[in-house]
C-alpha positions as CSV (number, residue, x, y, z in Angstrom):
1,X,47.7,-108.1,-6.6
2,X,46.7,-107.5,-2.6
3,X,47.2,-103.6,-2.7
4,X,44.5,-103.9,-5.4
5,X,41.9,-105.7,-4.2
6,X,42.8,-102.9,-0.9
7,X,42.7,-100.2,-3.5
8,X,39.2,-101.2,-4.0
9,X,37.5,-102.1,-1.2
10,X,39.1,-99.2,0.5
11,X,37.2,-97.3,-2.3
12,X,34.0,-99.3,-1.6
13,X,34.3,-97.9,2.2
14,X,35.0,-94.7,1.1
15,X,31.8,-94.3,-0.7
16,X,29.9,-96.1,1.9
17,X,31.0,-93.2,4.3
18,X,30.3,-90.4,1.7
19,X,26.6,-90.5,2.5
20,X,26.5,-88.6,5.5
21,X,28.6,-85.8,3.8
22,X,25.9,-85.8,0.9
23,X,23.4,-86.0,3.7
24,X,24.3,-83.3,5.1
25,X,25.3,-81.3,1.8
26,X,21.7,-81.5,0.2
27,X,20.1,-80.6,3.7
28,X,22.7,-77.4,3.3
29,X,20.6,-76.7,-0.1
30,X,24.1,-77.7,-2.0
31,X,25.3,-74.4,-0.8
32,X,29.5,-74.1,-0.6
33,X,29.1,-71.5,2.0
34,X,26.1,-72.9,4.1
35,X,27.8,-76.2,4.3
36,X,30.8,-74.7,5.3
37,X,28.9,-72.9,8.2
38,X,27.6,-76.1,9.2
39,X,31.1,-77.7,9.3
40,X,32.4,-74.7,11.4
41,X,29.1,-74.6,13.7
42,X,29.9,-78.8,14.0
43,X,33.3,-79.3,14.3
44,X,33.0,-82.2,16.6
45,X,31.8,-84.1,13.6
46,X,35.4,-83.6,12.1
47,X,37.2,-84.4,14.9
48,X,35.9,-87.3,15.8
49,X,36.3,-88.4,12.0
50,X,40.0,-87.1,12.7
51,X,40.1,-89.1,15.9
52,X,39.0,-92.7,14.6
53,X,41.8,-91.7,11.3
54,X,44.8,-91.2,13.8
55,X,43.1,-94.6,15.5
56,X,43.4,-96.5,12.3
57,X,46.2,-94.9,11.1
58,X,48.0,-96.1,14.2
59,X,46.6,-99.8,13.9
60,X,47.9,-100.1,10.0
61,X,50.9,-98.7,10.9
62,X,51.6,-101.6,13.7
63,X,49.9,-104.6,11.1
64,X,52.5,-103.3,8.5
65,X,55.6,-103.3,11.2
66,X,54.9,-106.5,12.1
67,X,53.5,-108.1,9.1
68,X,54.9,-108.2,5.5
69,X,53.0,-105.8,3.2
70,X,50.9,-108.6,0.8
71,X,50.1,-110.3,4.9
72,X,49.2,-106.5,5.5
73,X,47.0,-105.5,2.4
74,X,45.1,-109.1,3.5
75,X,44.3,-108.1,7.0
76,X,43.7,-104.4,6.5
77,X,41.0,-105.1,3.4
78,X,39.2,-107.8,5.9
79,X,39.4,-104.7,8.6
80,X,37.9,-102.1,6.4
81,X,35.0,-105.4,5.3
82,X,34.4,-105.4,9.2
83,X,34.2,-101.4,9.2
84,X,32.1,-101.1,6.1
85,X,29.6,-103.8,7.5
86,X,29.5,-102.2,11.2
87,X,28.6,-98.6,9.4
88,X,25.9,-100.0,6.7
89,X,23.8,-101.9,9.8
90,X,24.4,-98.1,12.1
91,X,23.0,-96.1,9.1
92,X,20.3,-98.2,8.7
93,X,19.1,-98.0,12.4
94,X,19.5,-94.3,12.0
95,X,15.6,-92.4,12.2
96,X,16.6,-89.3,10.0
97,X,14.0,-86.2,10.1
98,X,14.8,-86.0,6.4
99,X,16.6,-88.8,5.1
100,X,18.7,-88.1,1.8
101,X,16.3,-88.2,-1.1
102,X,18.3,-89.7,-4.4
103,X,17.6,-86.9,-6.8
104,X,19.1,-86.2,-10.3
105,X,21.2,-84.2,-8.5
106,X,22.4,-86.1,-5.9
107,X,23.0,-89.0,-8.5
108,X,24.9,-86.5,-10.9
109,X,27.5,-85.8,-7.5
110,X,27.5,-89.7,-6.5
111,X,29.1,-90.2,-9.8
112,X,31.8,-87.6,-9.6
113,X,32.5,-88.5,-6.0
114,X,32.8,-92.0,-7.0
115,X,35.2,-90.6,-9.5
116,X,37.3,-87.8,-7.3
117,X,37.6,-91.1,-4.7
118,X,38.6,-93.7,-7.0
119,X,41.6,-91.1,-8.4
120,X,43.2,-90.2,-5.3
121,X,43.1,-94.5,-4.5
122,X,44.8,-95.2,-7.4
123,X,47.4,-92.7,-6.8
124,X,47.9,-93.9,-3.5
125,X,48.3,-98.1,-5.3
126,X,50.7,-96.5,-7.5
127,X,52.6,-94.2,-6.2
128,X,52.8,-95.4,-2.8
129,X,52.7,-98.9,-2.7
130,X,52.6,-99.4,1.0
131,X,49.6,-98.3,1.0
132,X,49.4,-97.2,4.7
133,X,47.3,-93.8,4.4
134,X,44.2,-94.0,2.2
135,X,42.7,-96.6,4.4
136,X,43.3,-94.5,7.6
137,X,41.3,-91.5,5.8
138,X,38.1,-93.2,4.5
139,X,36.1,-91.6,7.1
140,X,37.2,-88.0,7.0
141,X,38.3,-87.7,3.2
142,X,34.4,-87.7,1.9
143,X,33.4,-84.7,4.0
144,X,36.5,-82.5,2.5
145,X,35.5,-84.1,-1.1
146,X,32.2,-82.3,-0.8
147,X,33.7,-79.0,-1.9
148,X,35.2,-80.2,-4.6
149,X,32.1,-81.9,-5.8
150,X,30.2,-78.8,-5.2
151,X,32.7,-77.1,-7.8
152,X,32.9,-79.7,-10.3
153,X,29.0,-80.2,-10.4
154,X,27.7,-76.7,-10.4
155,X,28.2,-75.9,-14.3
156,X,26.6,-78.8,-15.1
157,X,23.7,-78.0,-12.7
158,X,23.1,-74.1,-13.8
159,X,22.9,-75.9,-17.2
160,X,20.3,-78.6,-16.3
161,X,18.3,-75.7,-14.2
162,X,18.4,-73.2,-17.3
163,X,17.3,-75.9,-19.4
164,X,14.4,-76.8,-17.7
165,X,13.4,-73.0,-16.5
166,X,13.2,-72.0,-20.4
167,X,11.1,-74.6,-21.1
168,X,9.1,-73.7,-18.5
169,X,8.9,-69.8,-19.2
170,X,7.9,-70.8,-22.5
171,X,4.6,-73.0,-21.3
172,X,4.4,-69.8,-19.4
173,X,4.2,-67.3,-21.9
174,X,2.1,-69.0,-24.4
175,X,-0.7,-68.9,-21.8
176,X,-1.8,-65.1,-21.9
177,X,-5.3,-65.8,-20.4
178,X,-3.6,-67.5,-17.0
179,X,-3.8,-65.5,-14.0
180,X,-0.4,-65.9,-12.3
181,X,-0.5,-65.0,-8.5
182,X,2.5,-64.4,-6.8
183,X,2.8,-65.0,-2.7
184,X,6.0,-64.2,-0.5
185,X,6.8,-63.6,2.9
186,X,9.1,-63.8,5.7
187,X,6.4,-66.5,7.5
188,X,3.1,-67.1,6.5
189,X,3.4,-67.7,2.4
190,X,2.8,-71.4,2.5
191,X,-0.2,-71.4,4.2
192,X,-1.7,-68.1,2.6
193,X,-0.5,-70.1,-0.7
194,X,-2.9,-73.4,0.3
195,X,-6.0,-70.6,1.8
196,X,-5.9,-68.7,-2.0
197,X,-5.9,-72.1,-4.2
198,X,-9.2,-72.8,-1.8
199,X,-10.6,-69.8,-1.9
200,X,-9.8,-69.1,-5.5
201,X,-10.3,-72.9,-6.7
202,X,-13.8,-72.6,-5.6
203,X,-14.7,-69.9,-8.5
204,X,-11.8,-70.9,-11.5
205,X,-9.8,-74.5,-12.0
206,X,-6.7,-73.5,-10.1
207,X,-3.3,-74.4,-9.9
208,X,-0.8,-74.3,-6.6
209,X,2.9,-74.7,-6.6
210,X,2.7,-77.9,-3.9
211,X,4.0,-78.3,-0.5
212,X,7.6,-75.8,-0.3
213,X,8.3,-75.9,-3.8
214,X,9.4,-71.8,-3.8
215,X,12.3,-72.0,-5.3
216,X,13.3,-71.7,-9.1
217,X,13.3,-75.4,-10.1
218,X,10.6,-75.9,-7.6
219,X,8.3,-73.5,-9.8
220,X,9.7,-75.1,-12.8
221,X,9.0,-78.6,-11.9
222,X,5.3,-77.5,-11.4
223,X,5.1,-75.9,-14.8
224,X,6.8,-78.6,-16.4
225,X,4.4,-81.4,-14.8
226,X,0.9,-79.9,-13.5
227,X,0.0,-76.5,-15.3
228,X,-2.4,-78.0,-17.6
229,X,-4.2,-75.1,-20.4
230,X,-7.6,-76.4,-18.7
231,X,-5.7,-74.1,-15.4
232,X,-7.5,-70.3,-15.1
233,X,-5.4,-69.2,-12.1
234,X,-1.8,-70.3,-11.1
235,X,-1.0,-69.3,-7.4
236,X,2.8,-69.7,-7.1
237,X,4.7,-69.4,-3.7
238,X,8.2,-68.0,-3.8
239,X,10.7,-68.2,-1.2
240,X,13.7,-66.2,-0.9
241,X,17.1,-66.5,1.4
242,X,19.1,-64.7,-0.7
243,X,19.2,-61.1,-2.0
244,X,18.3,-61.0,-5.6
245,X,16.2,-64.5,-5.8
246,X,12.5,-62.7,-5.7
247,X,13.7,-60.1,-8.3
248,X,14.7,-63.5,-10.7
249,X,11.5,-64.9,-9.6
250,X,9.5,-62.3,-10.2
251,X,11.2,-62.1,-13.9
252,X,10.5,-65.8,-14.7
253,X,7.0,-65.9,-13.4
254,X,5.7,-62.6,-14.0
255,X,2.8,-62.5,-11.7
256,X,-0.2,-59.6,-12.0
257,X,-1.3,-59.9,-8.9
258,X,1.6,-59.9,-5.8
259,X,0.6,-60.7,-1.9
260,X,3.4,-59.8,0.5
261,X,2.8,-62.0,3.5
262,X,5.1,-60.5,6.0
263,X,8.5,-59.3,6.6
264,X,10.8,-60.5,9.7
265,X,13.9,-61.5,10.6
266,X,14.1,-65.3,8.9
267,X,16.8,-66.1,7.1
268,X,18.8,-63.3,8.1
269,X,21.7,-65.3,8.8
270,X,22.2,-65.3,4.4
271,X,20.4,-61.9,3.7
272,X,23.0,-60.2,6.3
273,X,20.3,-57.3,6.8
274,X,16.9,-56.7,8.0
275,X,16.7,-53.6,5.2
276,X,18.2,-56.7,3.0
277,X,14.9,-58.3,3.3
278,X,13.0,-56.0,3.3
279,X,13.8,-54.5,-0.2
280,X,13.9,-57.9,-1.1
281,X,10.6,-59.3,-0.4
282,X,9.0,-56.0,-1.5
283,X,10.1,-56.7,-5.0
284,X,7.2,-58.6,-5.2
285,X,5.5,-55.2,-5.0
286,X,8.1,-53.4,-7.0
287,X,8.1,-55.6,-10.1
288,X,4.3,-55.9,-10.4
289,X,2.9,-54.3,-13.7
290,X,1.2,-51.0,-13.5
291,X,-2.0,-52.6,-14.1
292,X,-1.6,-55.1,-11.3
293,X,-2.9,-55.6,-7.9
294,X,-0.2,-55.5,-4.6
295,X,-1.9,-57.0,-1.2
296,X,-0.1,-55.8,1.6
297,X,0.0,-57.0,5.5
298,X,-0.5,-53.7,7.2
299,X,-0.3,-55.1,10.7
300,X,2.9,-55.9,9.4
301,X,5.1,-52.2,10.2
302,X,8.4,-53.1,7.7
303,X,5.3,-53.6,5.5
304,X,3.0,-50.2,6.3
305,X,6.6,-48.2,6.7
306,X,7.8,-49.3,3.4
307,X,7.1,-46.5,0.4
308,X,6.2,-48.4,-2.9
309,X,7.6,-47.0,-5.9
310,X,4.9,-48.8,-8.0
311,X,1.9,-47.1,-8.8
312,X,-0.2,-50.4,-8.8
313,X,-2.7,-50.5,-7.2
314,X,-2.4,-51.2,-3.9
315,X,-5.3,-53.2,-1.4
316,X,-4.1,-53.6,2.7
317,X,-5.8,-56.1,5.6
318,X,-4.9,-56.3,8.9
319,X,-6.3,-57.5,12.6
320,X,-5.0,-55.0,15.0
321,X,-4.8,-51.9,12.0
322,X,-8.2,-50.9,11.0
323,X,-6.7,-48.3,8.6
324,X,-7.1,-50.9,5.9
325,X,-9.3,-52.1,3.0
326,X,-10.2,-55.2,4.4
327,X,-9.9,-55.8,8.1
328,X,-11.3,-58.4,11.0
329,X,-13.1,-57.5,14.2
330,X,-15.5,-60.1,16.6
331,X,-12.7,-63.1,16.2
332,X,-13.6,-65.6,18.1
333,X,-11.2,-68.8,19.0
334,X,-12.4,-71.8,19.8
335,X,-10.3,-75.3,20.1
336,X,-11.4,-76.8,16.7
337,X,-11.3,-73.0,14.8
338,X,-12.1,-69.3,14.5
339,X,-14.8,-67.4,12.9
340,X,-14.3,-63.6,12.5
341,X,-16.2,-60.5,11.2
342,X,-14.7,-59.6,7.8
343,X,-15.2,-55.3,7.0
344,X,-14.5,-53.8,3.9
345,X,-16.1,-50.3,3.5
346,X,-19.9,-50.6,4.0
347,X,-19.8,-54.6,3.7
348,X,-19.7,-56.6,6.7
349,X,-19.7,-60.7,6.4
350,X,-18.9,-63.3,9.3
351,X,-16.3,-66.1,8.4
352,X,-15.6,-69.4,9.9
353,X,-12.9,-72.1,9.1
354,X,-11.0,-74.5,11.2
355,X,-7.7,-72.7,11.3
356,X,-6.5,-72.0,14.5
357,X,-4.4,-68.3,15.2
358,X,-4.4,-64.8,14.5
359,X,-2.0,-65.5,12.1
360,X,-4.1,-67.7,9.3
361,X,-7.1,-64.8,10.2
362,X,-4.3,-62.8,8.7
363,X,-3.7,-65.4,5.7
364,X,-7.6,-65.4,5.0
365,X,-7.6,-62.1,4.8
366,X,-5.1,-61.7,2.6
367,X,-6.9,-64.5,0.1
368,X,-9.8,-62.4,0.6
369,X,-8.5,-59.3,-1.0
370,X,-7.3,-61.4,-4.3
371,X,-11.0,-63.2,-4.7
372,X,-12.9,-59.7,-4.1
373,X,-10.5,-58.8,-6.7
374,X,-11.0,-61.3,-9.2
375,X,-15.0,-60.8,-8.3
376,X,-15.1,-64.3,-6.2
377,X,-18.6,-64.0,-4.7
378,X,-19.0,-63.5,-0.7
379,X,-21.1,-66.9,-0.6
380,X,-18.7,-68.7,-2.6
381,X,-15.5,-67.4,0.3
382,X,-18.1,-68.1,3.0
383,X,-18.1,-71.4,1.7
384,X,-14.2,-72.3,1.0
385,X,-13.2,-70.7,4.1
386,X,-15.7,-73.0,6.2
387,X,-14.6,-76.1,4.1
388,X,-10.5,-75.4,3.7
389,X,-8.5,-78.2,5.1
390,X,-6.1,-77.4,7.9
391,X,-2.5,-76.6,6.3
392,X,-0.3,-79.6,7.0
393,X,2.7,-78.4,9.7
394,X,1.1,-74.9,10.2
395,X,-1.1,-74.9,13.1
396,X,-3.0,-78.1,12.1
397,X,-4.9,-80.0,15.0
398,X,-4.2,-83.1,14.5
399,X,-5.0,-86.7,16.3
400,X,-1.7,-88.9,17.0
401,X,-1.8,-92.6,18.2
402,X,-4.8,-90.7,20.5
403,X,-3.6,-87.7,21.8
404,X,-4.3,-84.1,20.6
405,X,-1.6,-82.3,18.6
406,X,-1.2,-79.3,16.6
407,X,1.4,-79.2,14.4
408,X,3.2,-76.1,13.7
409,X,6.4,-78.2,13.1
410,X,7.5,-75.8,9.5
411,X,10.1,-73.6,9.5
412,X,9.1,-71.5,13.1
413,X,9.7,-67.9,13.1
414,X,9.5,-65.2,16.4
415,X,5.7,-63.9,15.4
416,X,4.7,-67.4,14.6
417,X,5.9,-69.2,17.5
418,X,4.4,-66.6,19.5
419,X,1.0,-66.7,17.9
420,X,1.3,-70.9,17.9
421,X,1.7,-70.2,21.8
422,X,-1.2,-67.8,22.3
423,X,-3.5,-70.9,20.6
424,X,-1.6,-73.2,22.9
425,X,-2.6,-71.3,25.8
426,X,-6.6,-71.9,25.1
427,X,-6.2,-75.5,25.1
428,X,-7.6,-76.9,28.1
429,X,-5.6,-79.8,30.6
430,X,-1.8,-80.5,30.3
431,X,-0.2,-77.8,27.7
432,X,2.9,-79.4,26.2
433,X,5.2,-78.0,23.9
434,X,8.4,-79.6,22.2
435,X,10.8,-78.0,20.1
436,X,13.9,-77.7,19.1
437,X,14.3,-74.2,18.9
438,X,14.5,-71.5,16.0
439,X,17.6,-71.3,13.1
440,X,18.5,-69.2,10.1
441,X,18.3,-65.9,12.4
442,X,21.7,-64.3,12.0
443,X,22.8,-62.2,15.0
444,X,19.5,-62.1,16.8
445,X,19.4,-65.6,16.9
446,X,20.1,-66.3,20.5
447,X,18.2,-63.3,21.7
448,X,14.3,-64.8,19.5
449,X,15.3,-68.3,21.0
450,X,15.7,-66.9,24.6
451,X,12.2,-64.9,24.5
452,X,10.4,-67.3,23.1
453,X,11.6,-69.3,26.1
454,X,10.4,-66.3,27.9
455,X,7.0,-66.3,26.5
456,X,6.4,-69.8,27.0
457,X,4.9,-69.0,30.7
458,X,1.8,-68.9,31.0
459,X,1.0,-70.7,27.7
460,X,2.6,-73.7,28.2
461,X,3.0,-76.3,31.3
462,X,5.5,-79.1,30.4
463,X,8.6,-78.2,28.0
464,X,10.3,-80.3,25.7
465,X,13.6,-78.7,24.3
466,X,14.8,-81.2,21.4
467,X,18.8,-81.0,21.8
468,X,21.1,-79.7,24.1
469,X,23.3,-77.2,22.2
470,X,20.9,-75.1,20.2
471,X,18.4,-74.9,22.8
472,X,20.2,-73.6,25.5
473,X,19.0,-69.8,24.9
474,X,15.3,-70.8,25.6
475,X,16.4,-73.0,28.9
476,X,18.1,-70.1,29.5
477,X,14.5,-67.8,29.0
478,X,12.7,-70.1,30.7
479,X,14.9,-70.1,34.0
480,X,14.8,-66.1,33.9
481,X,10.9,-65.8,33.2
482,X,10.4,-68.0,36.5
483,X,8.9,-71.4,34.8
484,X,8.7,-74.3,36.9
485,X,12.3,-75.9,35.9
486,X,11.0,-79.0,37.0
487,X,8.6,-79.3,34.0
488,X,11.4,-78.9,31.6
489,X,12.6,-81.7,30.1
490,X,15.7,-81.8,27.5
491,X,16.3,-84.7,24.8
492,X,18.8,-85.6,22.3
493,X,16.5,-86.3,19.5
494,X,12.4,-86.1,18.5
495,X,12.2,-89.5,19.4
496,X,12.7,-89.4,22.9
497,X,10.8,-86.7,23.6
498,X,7.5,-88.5,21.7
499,X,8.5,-91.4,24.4
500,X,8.0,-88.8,27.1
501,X,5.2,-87.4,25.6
502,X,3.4,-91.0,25.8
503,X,4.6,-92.3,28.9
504,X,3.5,-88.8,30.9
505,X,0.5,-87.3,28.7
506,X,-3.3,-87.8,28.9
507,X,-5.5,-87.8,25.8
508,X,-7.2,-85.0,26.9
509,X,-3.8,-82.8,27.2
510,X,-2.4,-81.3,24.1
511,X,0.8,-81.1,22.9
512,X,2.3,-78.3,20.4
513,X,5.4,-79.3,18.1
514,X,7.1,-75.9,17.6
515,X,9.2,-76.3,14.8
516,X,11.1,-79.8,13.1
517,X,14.8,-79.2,12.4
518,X,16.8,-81.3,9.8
519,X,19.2,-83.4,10.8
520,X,22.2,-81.1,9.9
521,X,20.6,-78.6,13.0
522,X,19.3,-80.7,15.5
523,X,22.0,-81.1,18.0
């Protein structure tokens, strides 16, 4: 009777402990391969599991020398209570970026974890009735189970997501009058996404895919839910680490009009290439019908070099390259916007909004060439682009507990971290900067973190590098560029360095958050 009420609460500590692996698994976007990466790129997560397993392995093993085995299943259960309770009150203190959000998904592999856990316990009751090991691995069993829940569940999953995308291509193709605008990029889609549904919204009742919903069941959920027949225009963001996943978008959706953002090095770590990406993204070109419209970012040179075999027509913007069909000249920046001179052929009309950067002139432009297109009056883009909201997380100047922020905490790439630092650098007082560095950048990875710590002279007067181990290349830029070492400060986590921020900072300063890793990468 005692080595079953240890089989189960040892089963009840087992799944206590699995969150963490889950965590971490769902911030890995249920990829085998990217959660194996993160394993490899944290193995003193493992061994320290290992370490507290030989620990407890060593303390049942003395309890059962010196005590009989029902005296031992007794004192080792009220262990693994004490265990289980000391972990529950740690999570729950725990301030997670991204705390684990209890999906369908996540539910569907809680279940067979549950299961795969529960199995390998009652093998161990029955088959070794000591009992001594399966305590001793609760901790590091869960993270190993992960692959095997990854393989049991994905069958299920493809069929859940096929389900679902059919249903949506089918709301899809029964609405022949919808305009369906497609908007990709290396950096830059999400906000060029939120600048057309403005811009657009102001002339037809529009629909956006919301916040980063760029992926297939993303777009799906959207279509499912919000994509009403009252909607004239659906502007649909799609994202893309993987070769092949714009092509499959671009089949689902079917877009007439594509806008290619940019094209850079993000994500290069799981395209492999730069030519990977490029081909990829430019698919949203390539996959247009004839009678289409392709807006391209010539500032952009993968972009300019890149020879369309398309014949759609094709309309280019740019800042710096005025060999374009839409281009901006007179930009002024200001600390609460821009305003800019818009020129396409003889026309000539001045814009102002309250996005900060070169880079979201760039997105307006590029919103611009779609609403000339679908004849959107100059008034009426006057008008939106005065009125657009700041995108959340993308350059937005924000107010926190008093002191002046601007949020460019998404996803930071090399050209926009640069560009958030040339806005940075016309902010008057103290410039602060935290961040925990950039990820998903392959082999060039080290190289874009150390010149941006490079860069950062100049623009920025007090550092903040958010973790010790992955920001190392830009203390290591910042040293060889000459910076004042004394202004650079290094934390463990975003916490402590928003308890710098307000124990040091005035609220006239301003302080730019470069960047907000997941928990799985901030270390």
């Amino acid at each position: 009777m005692e080595k079953y009420i240890l089989g189960v609460v040892t089963l009840i500590a087992m799944v206590v402990k699995s969150k963490q692996p889950l965590h971490m698994f769902q911030q890995n976007r249920y990829e085998i391969g990217r959660y194996t990466k993160w394993l490899q790129e944290n193995t003193s997560k493992l061994k320290s599991e290992v370490i507290q397993a030989l620990f407890e392995l060593a303390v049942y093993a003395l309890i059962l020398y010196f005590f009989h085995a029902s005296v031992y299943a007794w004192l080792v259960s009220v262990l693994l209570v004490l265990f289980t309770y000391i972990n529950i009150v740690q999570e729950r203190k725990k301030k997670y970026i991204k705390p684990l959000v209890y999906t369908g998904r996540v539910k569907r592999q809680i279940v067979v974890l549950v299961v795969l856990e529960a199995l390998v316990i009652a093998c161990n009751v029955i088959y070794l009735p000591g009992f001594i090991f399966m305590p001793a691995l609760v901790s590091l069993l869960p993270w190993l189970f992960i692959f095997l829940v990854g393989w049991l569940t994905s069958p299920i999953e493809y069929l859940v997501k096929q389900w679902y995308i059919l249903q949506a291509k089918k709301i899809l193709n029964e609405d022949t009058d919808l305009i369906k605008i497609g908007i990709t990029g290396s950096y830059g889609k999400t906000s060029t996404k939120n600048i057309m549904h403005a811009m657009v919204g102001e002339h037809f009742n529009s629909l956006m895919t919301p916040a980063s919903y760029n992926t297939p069941m993303g777009i799906t959920i959207t279509i499912r839910t919000l994509l009403k027949p009252i909607h004239r225009v659906f502007v649909c963001e799609m994202g893309a680490d993987h070769v092949g996943e714009i092509t499959y978008l671009m089949k689902f959706v079917q877009p007439k009009i594509g806008v290619v953002t940019s094209i850079g090095p993000q994500h290069l770590s799981t395209f492999g290439s730069q030519e990977n990406i490029i081909h990829e993204k430019m698919q949203m070109i390539e996959r247009l019908p004839q009678d289409g419209l392709g807006v391209l970012n010539y500032d952009n040179e993968l972009i300019r070099n890149y020879q369309v075999q398309n014949p759609v027509k094709i309309v280019t913007y740019g800042i710096q390259n005025h060999d374009v069909d839409y281009y901006a000249e007179d930009i002024t920046y200001t600390r609460t916007g821009s305003s800019f001179t818009v020129v396409h052929e003889v026309e000539r009309v001045r814009i102002e909004t309250k996005l900060l950067g070169e880079l979201n002139i760039l997105n307006i432009l590029s919103s611009i060439c779609v609403a000339r297109h679908l004849n959107v009056p100059w008034g009426t883009i006057q008008r939106a682009s005065k009125n657009m909201k700041q995108v959340e997380h993308r350059l937005e100047l924000k107010t926190i507990n008093g002191y002046r922020f601007i949020d460019d905490a998404f996803n930071s790439n090399p050209v926009g971290s640069a560009m958030a630092l040339e806005v940075l650098q016309r902010m008057p007082n103290t410039r602060y900067i935290v961040t925990p560095g950039m990820i998903d950048l392959g082999k060039i990875q080290y190289e874009a973190n150390k010149q941006f710590g490079e860069k950062m002279k100049g623009k920025a007067d007090v550092v903040i590098l958010v973790g010790e181990i992955q920001t190392k290349p830009i203390y290591t830029g910042l040293q060889e560029s000459g910076f004042d070492m004394q202004k650079v400060i290094v934390t463990k986590t975003v916490k402590e360095a928003f308890d710098y921020i307000y124990q040091n900072a005035s609220v006239e300063d301003t302080i730019l958050l470069e960047n907000d890793l997941p928990d799985a990468f901030s270390h």
